[in-house]
N, C-alpha and C positions, 0 to 999 in steps of 0.2 A: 439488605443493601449490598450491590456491587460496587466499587470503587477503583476504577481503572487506571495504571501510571500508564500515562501518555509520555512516549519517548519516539525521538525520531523525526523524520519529514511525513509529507503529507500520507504517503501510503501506511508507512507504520500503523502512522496515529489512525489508518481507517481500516487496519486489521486488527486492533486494538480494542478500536470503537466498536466494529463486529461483532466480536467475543464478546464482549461486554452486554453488548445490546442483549444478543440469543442467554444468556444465563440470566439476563435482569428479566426478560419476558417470562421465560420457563416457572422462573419462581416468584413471577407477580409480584415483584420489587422495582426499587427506583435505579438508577445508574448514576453513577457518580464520575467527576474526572478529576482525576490530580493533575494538576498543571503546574506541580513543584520542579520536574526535574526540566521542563524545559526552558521555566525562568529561572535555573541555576545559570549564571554568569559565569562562577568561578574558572578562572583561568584553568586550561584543560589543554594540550597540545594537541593533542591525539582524540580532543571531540570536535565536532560541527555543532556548533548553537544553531537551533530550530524555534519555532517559533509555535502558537497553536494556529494548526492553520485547516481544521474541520469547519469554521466561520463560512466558508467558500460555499457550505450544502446549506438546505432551508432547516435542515431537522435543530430544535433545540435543544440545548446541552446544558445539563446541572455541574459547576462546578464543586469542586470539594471545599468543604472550608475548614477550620483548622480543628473542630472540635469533630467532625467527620475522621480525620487520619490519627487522633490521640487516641482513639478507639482501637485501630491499630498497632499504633508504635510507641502511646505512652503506657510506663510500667503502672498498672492498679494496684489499688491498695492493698495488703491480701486477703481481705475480706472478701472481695471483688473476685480477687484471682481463684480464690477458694470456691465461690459462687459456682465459676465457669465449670470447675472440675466436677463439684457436684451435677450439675447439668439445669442448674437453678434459672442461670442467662444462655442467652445465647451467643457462642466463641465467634469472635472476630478473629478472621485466619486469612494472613498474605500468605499469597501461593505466587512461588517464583516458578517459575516456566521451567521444566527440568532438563529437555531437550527440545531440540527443532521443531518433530515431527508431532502429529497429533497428540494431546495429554489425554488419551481419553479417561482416566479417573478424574479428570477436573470435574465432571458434572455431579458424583459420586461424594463431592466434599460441601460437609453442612455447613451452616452457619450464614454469617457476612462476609464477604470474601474480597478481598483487596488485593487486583492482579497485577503481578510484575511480570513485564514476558513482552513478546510481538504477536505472538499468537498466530503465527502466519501459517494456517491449513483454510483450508473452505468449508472444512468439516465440522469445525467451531461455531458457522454462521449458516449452516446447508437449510436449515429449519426455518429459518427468516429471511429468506431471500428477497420475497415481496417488499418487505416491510423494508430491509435495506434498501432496496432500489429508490423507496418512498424518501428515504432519511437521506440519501446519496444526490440526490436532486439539486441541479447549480441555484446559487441564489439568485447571479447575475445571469442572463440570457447573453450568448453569442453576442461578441463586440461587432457594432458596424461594419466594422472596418474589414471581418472575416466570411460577413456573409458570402462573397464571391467565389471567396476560397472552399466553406461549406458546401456551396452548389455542386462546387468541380470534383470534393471529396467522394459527396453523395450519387452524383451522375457517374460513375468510373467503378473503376474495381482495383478500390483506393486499399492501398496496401501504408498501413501506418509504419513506417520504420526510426523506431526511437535507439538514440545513439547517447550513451551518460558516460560525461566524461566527469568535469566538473572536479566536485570531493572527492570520485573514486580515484582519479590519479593519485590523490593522498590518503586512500584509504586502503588499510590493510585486510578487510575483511570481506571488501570484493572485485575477485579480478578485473581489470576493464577490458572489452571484448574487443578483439582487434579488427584492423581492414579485413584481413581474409574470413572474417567471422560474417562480415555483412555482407562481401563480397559472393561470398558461398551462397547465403540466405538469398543475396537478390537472383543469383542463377535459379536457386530451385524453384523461388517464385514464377518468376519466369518462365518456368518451362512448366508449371502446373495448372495457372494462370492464365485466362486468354486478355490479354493487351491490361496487364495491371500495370498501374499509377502509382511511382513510389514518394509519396507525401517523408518528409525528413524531420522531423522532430528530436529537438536535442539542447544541452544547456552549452555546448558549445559549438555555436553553428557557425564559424571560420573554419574551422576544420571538416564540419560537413560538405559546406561550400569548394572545398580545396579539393576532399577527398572524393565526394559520389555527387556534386552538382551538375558536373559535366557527363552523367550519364544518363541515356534514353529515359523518357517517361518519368522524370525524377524534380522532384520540389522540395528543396530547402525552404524550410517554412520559419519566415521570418521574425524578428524581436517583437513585432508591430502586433503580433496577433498571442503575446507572451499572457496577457490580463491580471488580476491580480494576485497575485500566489501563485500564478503559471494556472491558473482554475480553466481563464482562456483556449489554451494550449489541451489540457485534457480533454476539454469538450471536443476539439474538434481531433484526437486522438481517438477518443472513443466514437467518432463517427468514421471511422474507417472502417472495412470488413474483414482484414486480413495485416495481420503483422507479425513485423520481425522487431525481438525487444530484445532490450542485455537484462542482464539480471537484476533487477532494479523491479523494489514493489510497488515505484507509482507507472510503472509500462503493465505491471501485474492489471494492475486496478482497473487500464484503460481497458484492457481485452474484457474484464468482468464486466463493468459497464459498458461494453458494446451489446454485449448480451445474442451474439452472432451466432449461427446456427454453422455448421458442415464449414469452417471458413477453418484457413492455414492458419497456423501461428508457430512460428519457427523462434529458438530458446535457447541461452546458452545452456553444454553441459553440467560445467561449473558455474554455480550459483554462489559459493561460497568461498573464499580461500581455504578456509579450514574443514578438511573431508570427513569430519566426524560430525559436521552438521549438517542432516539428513534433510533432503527436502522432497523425500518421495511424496508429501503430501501437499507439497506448495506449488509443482509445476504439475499441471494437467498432463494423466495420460494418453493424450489426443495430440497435444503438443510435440514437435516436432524438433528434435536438439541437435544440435550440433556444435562439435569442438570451437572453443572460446577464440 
């Protein structure tokens, strides 16, 4: 058995889910989800309450239930505990994520394994890709309301430019990417580019509006095409060919799901506030960075 803690917004929870999936397959086991920490309430200043929001894909999902994480976290008998040591049962072992970058002994560790972490390499998932794409699939098809918008996406050399403002203005643990950060990105597209289309995707779009609406070829793409969980919004993110994302892993997820061949994708340097969390493995070496 895997047993995944889901923490986070929608990208988290579907690098999470990832990992999870690629070690449940590998060892011909079930996967499981805890969905304890994200209906914690408890008053927190300094967290963002989330919600489970993998519902959005067709793939189904087993949740945990309480006698699944006692297996974990309640103390055995010592009969039981004694068992394990002899090597009688088999150990049920949470593995917290030690650093950022790839774990590669996670796969190296026996047992049942109940993961605490993000898991955010592609390295974790390189082996199931198909099967992901299969799992990653919308429930809901393109709102009405955006097919027009999808036309003009698809017809162009639609360059998806996501702007996250939102909780990172109060969040300490990633920088938010500034005007000159986009501003930069839409030059280079620009000049790489023949006649690209800058589609504006973002959680707050008065300020896109303010800031790069009144620039050539540029579309602030509006509330109306938001869908449920913003599911809407990815889709037609992930029908773009070419983008500029802040550091944020549901703009990660959109570029994965475009599945684009030779196409740009311009990144901030800093991914993280904190420079000891390595993300050599989370930003493709194809991608393109530039100072935040």
């Amino acid at each position: 058995m895997i047993v995944v803690k889901l923490q986070g917004g929608l990208g988290n929870q579907m690098f999470q889910y990832a990992a999870g999936k690629a070690l449940a397959l590998e060892r011909k086991t079930g996967l499981t989800l805890d969905h304890g920490f994200l209906e914690d309430r408890t008053s927190n200043l300094t967290h963002v309450f989330r919600n489970f929001d993998l519902s959005i894909f067709v793939m189904s999902t087993r949740r945990a239930k309480q006698r699944d994480l006692e297996l974990f976290f309640k103390k055995w008998p010592a009969w039981k505990a004694r068992g394990v040591q002899l090597g009688i049962l088999r150990p049920h072992v949470t593995v917290v994520e030690p650093y950022f970058h790839f774990f590669n002994e996670l796969q190296g560790i026996k047992g049942h394994l109940y993961l605490d972490g993000y898991w955010q390499s592609p390295k974790y998932f390189k082996a199931i890709e198909n099967e992901l794409r299969s799992d990653f699939c919308f429930r809901e098809p393109i709102l009405p309301v955006s097919h027009e918008l999808l036309s003009q996406i698809k017809s162009s050399e639609a360059v998806c430019l996501n702007v996250r403002r939102g909780d990172f203005l109060k969040n300490e643990f990633h920088p938010v990417c500034s005007l000159a950060y986009y501003k930069s990105a839409i030059a280079i597209a620009s000049q790489n580019l023949v006649n690209p289309h800058f589609f504006v995707f973002s959680d707050d779009k008065e300020w896109c509006r303010h800031y790069l609406g009144h620039l050539p070829a540029t579309t602030v793409v509006g509330e109306i095409h938001n869908g449920e969980r913003y599911s809407n919004y990815l889709q037609l993110m992930a029908a773009c060919r070419h983008f500029i994302i802040p550091n944020s892993s549901y703009a990660w997820w959109a570029v994965w799901l475009a599945n684009q061949k030779d196409n740009l994708v311009i990144a901030p340097s800093v991914w993280f506030s904190d420079p000891t969390w390595d993300t050599r493995d989370l930003v493709l070496p194809y991608w393109l960075r530039l100072p935040n």
